[in-house]
N, C-alpha and C positions, 0 to 999 in steps of 0.2 A: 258525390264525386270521389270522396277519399274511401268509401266502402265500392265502389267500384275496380279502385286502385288495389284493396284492399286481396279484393276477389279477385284480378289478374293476376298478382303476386304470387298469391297460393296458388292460382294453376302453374304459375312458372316452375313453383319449387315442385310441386307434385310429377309436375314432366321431367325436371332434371333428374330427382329422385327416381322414377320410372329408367330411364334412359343408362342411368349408372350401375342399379339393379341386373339391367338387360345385359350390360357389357361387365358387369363385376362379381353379381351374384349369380347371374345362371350362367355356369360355366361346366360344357358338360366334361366326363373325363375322358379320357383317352383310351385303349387299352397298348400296352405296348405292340400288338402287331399293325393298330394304326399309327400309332406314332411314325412305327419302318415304313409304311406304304406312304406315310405324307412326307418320307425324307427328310423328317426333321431331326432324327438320330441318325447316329452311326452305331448297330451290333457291333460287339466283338463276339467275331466265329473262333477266335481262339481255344475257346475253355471246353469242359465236357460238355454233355448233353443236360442239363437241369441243373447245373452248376450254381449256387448262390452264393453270389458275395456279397461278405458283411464288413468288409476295409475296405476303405480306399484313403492311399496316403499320394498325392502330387504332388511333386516340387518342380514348380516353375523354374526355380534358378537353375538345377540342374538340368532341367528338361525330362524330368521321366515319371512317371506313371504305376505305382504298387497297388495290386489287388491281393486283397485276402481270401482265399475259397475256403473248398474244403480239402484239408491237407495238400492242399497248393499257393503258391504264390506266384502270383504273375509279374514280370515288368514291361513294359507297354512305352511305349514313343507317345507319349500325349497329342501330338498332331498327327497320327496316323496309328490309331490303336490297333491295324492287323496288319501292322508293317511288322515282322519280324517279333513275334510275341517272344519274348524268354517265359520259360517256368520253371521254377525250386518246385520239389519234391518233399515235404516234410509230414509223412503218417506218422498217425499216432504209433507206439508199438504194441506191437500182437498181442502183448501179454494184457497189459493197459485196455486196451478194445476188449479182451476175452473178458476180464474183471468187469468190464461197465457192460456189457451185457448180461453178466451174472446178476447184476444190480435190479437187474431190469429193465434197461434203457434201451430207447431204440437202435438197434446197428447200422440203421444208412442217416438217421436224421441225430442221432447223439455219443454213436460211441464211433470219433472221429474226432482227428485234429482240425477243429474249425480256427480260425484265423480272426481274434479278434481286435489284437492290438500291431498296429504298425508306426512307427513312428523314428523320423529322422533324428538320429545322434548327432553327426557331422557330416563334412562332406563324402566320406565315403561306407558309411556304417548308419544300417538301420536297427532297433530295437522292436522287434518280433515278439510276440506270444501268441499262443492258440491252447484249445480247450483241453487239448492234448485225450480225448477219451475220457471226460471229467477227472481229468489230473493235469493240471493247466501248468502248460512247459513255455520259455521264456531263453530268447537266445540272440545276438549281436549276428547280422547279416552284412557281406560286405557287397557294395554296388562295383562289378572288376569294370574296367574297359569306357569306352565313349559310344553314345547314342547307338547305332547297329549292333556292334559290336559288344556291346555291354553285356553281364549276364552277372547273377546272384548265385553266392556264396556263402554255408553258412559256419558258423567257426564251431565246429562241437566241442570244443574246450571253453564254450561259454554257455553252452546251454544247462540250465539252472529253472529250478521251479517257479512257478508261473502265482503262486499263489498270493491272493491279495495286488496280485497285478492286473488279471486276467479273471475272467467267470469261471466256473466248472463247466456252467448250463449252454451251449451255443444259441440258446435263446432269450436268454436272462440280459435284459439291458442294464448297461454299466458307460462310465464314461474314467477319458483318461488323457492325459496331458504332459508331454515331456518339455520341462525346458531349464538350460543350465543346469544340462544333464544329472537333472532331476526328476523321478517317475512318478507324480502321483495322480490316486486313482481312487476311485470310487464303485465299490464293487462286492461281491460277498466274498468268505473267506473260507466258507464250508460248503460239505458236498452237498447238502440241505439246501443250501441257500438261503439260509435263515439268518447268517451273522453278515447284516448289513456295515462297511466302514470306512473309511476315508484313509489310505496310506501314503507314504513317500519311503520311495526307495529308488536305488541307484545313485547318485552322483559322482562325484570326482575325489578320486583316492584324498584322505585316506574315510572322507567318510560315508563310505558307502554302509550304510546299515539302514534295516528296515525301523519306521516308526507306523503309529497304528492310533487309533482312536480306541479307546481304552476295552477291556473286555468286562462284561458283566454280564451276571441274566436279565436285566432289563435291559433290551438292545438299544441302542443310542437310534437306532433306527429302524422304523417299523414297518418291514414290508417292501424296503427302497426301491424304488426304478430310478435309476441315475437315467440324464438325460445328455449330461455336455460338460464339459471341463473348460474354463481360461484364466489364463494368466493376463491381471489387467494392473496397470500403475494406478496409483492412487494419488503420488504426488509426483513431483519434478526427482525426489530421492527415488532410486531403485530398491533401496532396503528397504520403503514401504510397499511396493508389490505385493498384491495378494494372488492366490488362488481361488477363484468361483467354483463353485459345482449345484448344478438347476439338478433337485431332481423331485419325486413325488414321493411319498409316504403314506401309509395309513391310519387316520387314525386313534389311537389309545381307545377312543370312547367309544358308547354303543357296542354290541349284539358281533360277532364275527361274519353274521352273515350280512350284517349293513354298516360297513364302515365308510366314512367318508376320505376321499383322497386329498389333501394336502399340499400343494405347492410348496417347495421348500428354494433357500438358497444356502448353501454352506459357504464359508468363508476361512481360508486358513493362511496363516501367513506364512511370506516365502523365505524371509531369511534367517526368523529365526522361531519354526514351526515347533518346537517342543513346550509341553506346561509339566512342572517337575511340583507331585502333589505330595505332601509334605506325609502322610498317612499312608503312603502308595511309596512299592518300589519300582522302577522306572519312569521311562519319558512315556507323555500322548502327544499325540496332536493338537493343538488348540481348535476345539469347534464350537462353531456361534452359526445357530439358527438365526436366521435375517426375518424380521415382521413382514 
């Protein structure tokens, strides 16, 4: 009897197991022209023809919608994104484009202000950067007007380099996090892309100055793909907040052609992110690899 019980048991799980499979694991994909034909999105016809964006910044509270293109930025009505699109205009310049194709680089997929960082300051100023034509430019946007009527503004007495904020590459992943208008980011800081590092910069007069995780020829990080940025409390004190950044690495060991990739988590804290090394002139950032 109980090896009967036994054997109905295991077929129960073997069917649930089946059945979960069915509805969990085979899940086929979509392509985006089905998605539109099953009505489950909404296009925006707004943009150009092949257009790819690589931001999007929402703010519910205010109600509106930033996309990052290429040397465009859109604002958008979040409940009706082809009601009344706005777009900024921000190319790279000609000279900047002429130089990154001398380089070598592509002229439609890299030598162009791609849009990679967007992020709200306050209520009415956003903090922008794009690749700028791998010379990554960095600038205060102001949000004018209410919902229809709104449109984007950007203050050219604030546009300032992009570097160690922003990529060179428009296809080099990085990640980035503004808060207590503070900017830090994880990202490279040459046209290589080889000097992977963790920075803060911007905050609130008077101290706005850049900090950096330290320079050397063994890079603190090998290879980075940053994946995501947060700011998370740690206890009931706010001056124990830290800053996360998930990204991947390569690494040190074995053969160049077979390295293994690494999960990493960085950790740096928010109030009082400087380490002042007694053999060393200036500040770094304090960074700690998490097991």
């Amino acid at each position: 009897m109980l090896a009967q019980v036994n054997v109905l048991i295991h077929k129960l799980f073997v069917h649930i197991v089946h059945a979960m499979c069915f509805h969990m694991c085979i899940h086929p994909h979509l392509t985006s022209s089905e998605l539109i034909h099953s009505r489950s999105v909404v296009p925006f016809v707004g943009s150009s023809e092949g257009q790819r964006f690589q931001t999007v910044l929402l703010d519910e509270e205010r109600s509106r919608l930033l996309l990052g293109a290429k040397d465009q930025i859109y604002l958008l009505d979040p409940d009706n994104i082809n009601k009344h699109p706005k777009m900024l205009s921000w190319p790279a310049p000609r000279d900047r484009v002429d130089m990154c194709i001398l380089a070598g680089k592509n002229p439609l997929t890299e030598c162009a202000n791609f849009i990679r960082v967007l992020h709200s300051y306050n209520r009415t100023h956003v903090y922008a950067c794009g690749t700028g034509a791998f010379h990554p430019t960095c600038a205060f946007l102001e949000v004018k007007g209410h919902k229809e009527d709104s449109w984007l503004h950007i203050h050219s007495n604030t546009v300032e380099s992009g570097r160690m904020k922003c990529p060179f590459d428009p296809h080099q992943p990085f990640a980035s996090v503004l808060t207590d208008q503070y900017l830090y980011a994880g990202t490279t800081s040459d046209f290589l892309g080889k000097d992977s590092t963790f920075s803060r910069s911007l905050g609130p007069p008077p101290d706005q100055q850049y900090i950096r995780t330290d320079i050397s020829e063994d890079y603190w990080i090998n290879e980075g793909k940053f994946i995501s940025a947060h700011p998370i409390a740690d206890t009931y004190n706010p001056d124990d907040d830290k800053i996360y950044f998930f990204f991947r690495e390569a690494s040190r060991d074995g053969s160049t052609t077979d390295k293994t990739v690494l999960s990493r988590v960085a950790r740096i804290c928010r109030v009082r992110p400087v380490l002042t090394l007694p053999d060393q002139r200036g500040t770094h950032l304090i960074y700690l690899i998490l097991p």
